[in-house]
C-alpha positions as CSV (number, residue, x, y, z in Angstrom):
1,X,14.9,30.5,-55.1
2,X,12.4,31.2,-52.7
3,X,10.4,28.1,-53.6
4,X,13.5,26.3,-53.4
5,X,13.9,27.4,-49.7
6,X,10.2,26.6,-48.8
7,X,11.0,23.0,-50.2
8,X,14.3,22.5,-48.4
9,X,12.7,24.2,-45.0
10,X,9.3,21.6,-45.3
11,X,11.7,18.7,-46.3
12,X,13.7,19.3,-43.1
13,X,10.8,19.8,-40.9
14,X,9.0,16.6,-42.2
15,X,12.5,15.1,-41.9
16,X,13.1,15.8,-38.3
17,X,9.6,15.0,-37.4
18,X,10.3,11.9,-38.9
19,X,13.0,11.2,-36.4
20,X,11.2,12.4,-33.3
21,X,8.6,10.1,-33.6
22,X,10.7,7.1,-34.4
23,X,12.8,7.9,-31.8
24,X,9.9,8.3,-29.2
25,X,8.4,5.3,-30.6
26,X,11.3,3.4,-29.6
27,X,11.8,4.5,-26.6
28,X,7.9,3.9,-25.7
29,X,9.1,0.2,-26.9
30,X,12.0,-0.3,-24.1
31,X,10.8,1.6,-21.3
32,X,9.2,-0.2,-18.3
33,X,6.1,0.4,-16.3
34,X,7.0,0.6,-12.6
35,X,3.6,0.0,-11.1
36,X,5.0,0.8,-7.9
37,X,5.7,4.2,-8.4
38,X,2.0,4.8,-9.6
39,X,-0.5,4.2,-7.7
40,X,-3.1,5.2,-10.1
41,X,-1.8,3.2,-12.8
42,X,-1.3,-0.5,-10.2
43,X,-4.7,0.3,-9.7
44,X,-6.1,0.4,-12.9
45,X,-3.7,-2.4,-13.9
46,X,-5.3,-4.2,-11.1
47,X,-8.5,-3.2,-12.7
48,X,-7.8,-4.5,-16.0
49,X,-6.9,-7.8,-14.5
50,X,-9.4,-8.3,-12.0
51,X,-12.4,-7.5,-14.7
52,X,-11.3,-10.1,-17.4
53,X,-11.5,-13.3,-17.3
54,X,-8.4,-14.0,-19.8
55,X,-6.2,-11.5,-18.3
56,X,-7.0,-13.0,-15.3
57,X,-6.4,-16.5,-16.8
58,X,-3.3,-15.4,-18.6
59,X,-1.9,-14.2,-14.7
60,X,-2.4,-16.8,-12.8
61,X,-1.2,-19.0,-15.1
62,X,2.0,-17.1,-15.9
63,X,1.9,-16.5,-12.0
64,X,2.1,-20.6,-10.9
65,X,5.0,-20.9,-13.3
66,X,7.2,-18.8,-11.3
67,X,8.7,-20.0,-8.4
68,X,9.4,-17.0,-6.3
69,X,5.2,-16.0,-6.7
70,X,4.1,-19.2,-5.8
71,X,6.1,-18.6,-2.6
72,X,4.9,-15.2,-2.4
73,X,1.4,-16.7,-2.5
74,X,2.1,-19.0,0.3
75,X,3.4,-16.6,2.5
76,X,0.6,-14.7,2.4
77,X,-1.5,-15.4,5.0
78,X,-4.5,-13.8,4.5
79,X,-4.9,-14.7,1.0
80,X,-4.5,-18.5,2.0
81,X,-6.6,-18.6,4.6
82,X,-8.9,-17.4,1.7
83,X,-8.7,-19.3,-0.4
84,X,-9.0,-22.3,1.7
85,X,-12.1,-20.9,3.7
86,X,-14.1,-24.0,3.5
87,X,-17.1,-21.8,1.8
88,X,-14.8,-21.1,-0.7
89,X,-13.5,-24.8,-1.2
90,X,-17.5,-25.8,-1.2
91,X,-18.1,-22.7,-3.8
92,X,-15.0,-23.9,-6.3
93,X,-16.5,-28.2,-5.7
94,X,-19.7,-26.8,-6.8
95,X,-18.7,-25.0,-10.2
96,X,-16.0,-26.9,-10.4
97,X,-16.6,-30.8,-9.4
98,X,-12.7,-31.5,-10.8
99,X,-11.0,-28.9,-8.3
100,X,-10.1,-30.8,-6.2
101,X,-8.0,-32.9,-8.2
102,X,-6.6,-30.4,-10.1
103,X,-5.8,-28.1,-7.0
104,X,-3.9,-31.7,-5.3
105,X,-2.0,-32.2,-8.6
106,X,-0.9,-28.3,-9.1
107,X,-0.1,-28.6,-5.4
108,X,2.7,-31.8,-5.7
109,X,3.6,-30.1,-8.5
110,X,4.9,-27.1,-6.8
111,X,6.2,-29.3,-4.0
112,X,8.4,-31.2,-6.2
113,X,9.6,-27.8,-7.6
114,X,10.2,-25.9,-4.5
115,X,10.8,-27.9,-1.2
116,X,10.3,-24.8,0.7
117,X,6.4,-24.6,-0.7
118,X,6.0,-28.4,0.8
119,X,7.7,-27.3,4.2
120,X,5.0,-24.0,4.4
121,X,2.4,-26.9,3.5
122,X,3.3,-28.9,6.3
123,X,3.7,-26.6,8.6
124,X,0.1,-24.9,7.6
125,X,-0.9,-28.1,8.4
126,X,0.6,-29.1,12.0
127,X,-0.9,-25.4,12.6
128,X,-4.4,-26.3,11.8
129,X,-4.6,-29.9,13.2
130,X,-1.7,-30.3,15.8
131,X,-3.1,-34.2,15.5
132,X,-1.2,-34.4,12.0
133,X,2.0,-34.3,13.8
């Protein structure tokens, strides 16, 4: 009997276990990361990202297929004028001689998705050389 009770107690606890994990599992499975409540954890996601050349890959790609980033981008003054430093430009010609024609046809691409992107454009622009206008 008291073997019986050992069995049935171990069978339970090994049952219940069971379910806690699965249950935890799944949960672990549905539950998103808010990187904005974490600082630690958008900076280490950051991290990741910046120190990997296929995460980094994998971003911006997935990044220049959605419209409202590409905006976000734009908007985004000081990354632009980054970007588009001309030491920059000469630094991506030089490891990258087909840049420039890839960077022009990702560019009409996004215009002919998103009017407003072509309207920052222009108005980027009539900002740099008021001659354009």
């Amino acid at each position: 009997m008291k073997t019986k009770k050992k069995m049935n107690f171990w069978a339970f606890s090994l049952a219940l276990m069971m379910v806690i994990l699965v249950s935890s599992c799944s949960d672990m499975n549905n539950s998103k990361i808010d990187l904005s409540a974490n600082e630690q954890q958008k900076e280490e996601a950051f991290n990741q990202i910046l120190n990997n050349q296929e995460l980094m890959n994998d971003f911006m790609n997935e990044m220049m297929t959605q419209p409202t980033s590409m905006s976000w981008m734009m908007e985004n003054g000081k990354f632009m004028n980054h970007m588009f430093n001309q030491d920059n430009l000469d630094y991506m010609r030089k490891h990258n001689p087909e840049i420039d024609n890839h960077m022009m046809n990702n560019m009409m691409d996004m215009m002919d998705r998103d009017t407003s992107v072509a309207n920052e454009w222009n108005n980027r622009m009539h900002e740099r050389n008021p001659m354009n206008q």
